[in-house]
N, C-alpha and C positions, 0 to 999 in steps of 0.2 A: 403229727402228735405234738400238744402243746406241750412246751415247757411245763416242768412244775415249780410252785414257789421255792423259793431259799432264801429264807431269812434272815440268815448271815451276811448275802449280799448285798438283800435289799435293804437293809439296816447302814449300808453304807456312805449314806449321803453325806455326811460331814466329810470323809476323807475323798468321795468326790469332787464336791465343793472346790477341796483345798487343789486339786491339782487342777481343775477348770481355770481357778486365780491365776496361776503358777503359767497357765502357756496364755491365756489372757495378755493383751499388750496394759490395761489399767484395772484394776479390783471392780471398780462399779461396770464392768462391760458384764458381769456375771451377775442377771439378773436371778427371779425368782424360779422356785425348782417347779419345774415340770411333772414331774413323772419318772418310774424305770421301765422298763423296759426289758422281759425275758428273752433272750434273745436264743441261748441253746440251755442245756442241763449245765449247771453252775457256772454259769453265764450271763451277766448282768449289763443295763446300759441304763445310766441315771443322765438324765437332760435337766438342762437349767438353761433360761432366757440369756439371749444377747441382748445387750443394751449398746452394743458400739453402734453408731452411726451407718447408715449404709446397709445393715443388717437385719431388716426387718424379718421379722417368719425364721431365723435362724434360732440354732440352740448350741449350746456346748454339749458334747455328747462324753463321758467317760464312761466306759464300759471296766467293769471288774470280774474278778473269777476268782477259787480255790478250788484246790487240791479234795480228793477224795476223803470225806470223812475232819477236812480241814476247816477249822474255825475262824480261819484269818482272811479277810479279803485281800487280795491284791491286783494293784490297774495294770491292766493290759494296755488299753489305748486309750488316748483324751484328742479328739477333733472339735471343729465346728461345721455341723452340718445341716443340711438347707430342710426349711419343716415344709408342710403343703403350700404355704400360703408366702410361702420367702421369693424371693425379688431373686432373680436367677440369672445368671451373664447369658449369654451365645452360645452353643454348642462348641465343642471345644473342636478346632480343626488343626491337623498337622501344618506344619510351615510350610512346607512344599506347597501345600494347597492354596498356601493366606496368601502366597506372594502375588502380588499388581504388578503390569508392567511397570518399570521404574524403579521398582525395589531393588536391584541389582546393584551393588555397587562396584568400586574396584576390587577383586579379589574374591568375587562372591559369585559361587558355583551352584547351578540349577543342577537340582538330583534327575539322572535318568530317566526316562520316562520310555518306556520301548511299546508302548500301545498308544505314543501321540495320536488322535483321528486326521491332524493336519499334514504327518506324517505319509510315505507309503515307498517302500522299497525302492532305490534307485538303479540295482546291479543285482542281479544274480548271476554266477560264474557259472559257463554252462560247460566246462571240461574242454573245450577246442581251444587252444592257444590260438588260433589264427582270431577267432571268432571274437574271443575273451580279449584281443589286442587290439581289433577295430575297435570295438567298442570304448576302449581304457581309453585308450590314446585321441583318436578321430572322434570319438563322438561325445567323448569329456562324461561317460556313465563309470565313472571309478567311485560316485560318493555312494555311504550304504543308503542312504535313503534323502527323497527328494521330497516337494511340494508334492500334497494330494489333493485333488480338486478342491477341498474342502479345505484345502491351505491357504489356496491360491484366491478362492473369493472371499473368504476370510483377510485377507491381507489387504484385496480390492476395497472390499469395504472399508474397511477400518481407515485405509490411505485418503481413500476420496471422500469422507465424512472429517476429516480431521482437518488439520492445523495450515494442510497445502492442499487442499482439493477448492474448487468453486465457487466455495459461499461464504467466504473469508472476507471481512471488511476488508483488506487491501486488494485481495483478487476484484472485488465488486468493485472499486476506485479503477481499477489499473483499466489503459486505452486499450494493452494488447494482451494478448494469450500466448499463454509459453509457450503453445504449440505453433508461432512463428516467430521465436527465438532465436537468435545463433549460438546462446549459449549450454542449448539442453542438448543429453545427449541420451539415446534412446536406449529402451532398454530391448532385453530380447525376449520371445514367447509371449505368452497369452497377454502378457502383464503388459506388455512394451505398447500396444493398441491403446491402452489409457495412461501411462506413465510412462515417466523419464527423467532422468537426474539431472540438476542443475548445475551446473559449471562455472556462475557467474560469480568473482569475489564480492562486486558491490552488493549483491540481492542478499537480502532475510534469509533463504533457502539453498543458499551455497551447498553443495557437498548433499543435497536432499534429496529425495525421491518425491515430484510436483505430478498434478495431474497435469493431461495436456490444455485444460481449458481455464489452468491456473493462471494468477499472473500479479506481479508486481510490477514497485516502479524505474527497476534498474534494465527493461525489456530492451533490446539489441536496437532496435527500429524507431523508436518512440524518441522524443524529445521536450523541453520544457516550453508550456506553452507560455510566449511572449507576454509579460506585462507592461502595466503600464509603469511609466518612472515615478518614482517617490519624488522626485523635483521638479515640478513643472515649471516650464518658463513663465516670466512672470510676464502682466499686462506692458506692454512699450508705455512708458512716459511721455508727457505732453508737457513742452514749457511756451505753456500762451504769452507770457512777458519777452519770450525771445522775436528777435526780427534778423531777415537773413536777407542782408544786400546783395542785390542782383546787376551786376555791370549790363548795363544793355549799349550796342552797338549805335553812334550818332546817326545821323537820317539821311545825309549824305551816303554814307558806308552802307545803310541799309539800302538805295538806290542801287550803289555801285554794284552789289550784291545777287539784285532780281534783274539786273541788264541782260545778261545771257539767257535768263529764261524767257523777259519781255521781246527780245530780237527773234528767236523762235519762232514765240507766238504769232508775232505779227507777221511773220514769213509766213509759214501754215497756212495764216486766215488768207494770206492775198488771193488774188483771182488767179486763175492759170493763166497765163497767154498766149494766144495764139502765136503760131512760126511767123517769123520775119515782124511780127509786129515789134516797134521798138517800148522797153519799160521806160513806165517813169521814175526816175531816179531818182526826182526830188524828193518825190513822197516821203519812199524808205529812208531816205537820208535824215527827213525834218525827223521821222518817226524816235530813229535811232538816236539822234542828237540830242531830242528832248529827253528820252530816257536816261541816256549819260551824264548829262550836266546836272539831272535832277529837278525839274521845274517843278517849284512848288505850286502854282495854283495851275487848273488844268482851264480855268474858267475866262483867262486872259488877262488876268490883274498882273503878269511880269509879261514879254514878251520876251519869247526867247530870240540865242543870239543869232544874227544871219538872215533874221526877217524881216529887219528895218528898212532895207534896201529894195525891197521884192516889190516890184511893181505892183500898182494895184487895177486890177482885172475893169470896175469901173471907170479909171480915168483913164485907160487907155481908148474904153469905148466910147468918153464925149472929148478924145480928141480927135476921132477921126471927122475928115467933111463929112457934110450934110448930104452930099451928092454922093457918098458911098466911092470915092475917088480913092 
């Protein structure tokens, strides 16, 4: 049933007006009047334009009303509310909802949630103490609720697509893979087959949960690959204006020197001799002699010493007779 008019109310625009101004942050945010608006049986809503910034398609709304048979109007409520064509935020969601991981800070407590899906029951007590005491103690099922599959690859994922999985500019750099580390240490259950926590104080990842095919540059095995030195040696110098005296040994001294190799030699080259034949002696003698004193010319220009005396092989043979006597 529609409203019917009341012209007491809707004659009320001036004192609407006035309290529109009044919750207004400036006077000119209340533009021009709109319209009223029946709302119940003496019950009125007069609209007038926003002009604030930001507020397109809004309106100031004051709704007014009186009393039965009453001549006065009086404001119930003055808002600002959104018209069809007004510029509208996000749906409004609770904070429990809005929070990101990260948003936690110190001191700051996540509401309950007892339908998590990543959730699912760790223990039910099944009334046998013996039963109930394996379990607690030996098999470590005292917490109310643990990983549910849906936790667990959930967790998987988000680990191995993030910040320490595979495809990390330093993992893509590094030589080796945590997973032959000495300083990771494994974890246990499903999770432990692709992850492991890291140990190491030098690494980025210290204290972290790393895949095993992660890797940085602080890995147990690895070492810095050799460069080359920043100072290389420079060219050797050359001083062509220098001259370096060489003592060399007089020609004598260099004689005296090859004597023991020349006496060798000439032993070696001789002939063998037969048994009982007698050597000549003179030979090697003259040999050795020559070498020792050092004869300079070999061609006969000195005569060495010991020779002057030595018969000569021709005049012995035209002194013998004619008759061979």
């Amino acid at each position: 049933m529609a409203a019917v008019k009341d012209a007491v109310l809707e004659r009320a625009v001036d004192l609407a007006r006035q309290v529109a101004v009044e919750i207004a942050e400036e006077p000119h945010d209340v533009g021009e009047y709109l319209g009223a608006v029946r709302e119940a049986e003496r019950l009125v809503s007069h609209r007038f334009a926003c002009t604030a910034r930001g507020y397109r398609g809004w309106a100031w709304t004051v709704t007014v009303a009186r009393v039965p048979r009453g001549r006065t109007a009086t404001v119930c409520e003055a808002e600002l509310l959104p018209g069809d064509d007004a510029i509208l935020p996000r749906p409004w969601v609770p904070w429990s909802e809005r929070l990101r991981p990260g948003d936690i800070g110190p001191g700051d407590v996540l509401p309950f949630r007892p339908d998590d899906p990543r959730l699912e029951p760790g223990f039910t007590p099944t009334g046998d103490p013996e039963v109930d005491e394996v379990a607690i103690d030996e098999l470590a099922l005292a917490r109310v609720r643990v990983l549910s599959p849906q936790g667990i690859s959930e967790a998987a994922e988000r680990w191995y697509r993030g910040s320490r999985g595979p495809a990390t500019p330093g993992s893509v750099a590094s030589t080796g893979a945590c997973g032959s580390c000495g300083f990771l240490v494994p974890l246990q259950g499903s999770l432990g087959t692709l992850f492991a926590v890291c140990a190491n104080e030098w690494s980025p990842d210290d204290g972290k949960v790393v895949s095993l095919d992660h890797g940085c540059g602080a890995h147990s095995e690895t070492d810095v690959d050799p460069a080359p030195t920043e100072w290389p040696a420079a060219d050797p110098l050359l001083d062509e204006n220098a001259v370096d005296v060489l003592e060399l040994p007089a020609r004598g001294e260099r004689a005296a020197e090859a004597a023991p190799a020349a006496e060798v030699e000439t032993v070696a080259e001789a002939e063998p001799v037969a048994e009982g034949e007698p050597v000549a002696e003179v030979a090697v003698t003259e040999v050795v002699t020559e070498v020792a004193l050092g004869t300079e010319d070999a061609s006969g220009t000195e005569d060495a010493p010991g020779t002057e005396d030595a018969p000569d092989a021709g005049t012995d043979a035209d002194a013998r007779p004619a008759d061979g006597s």
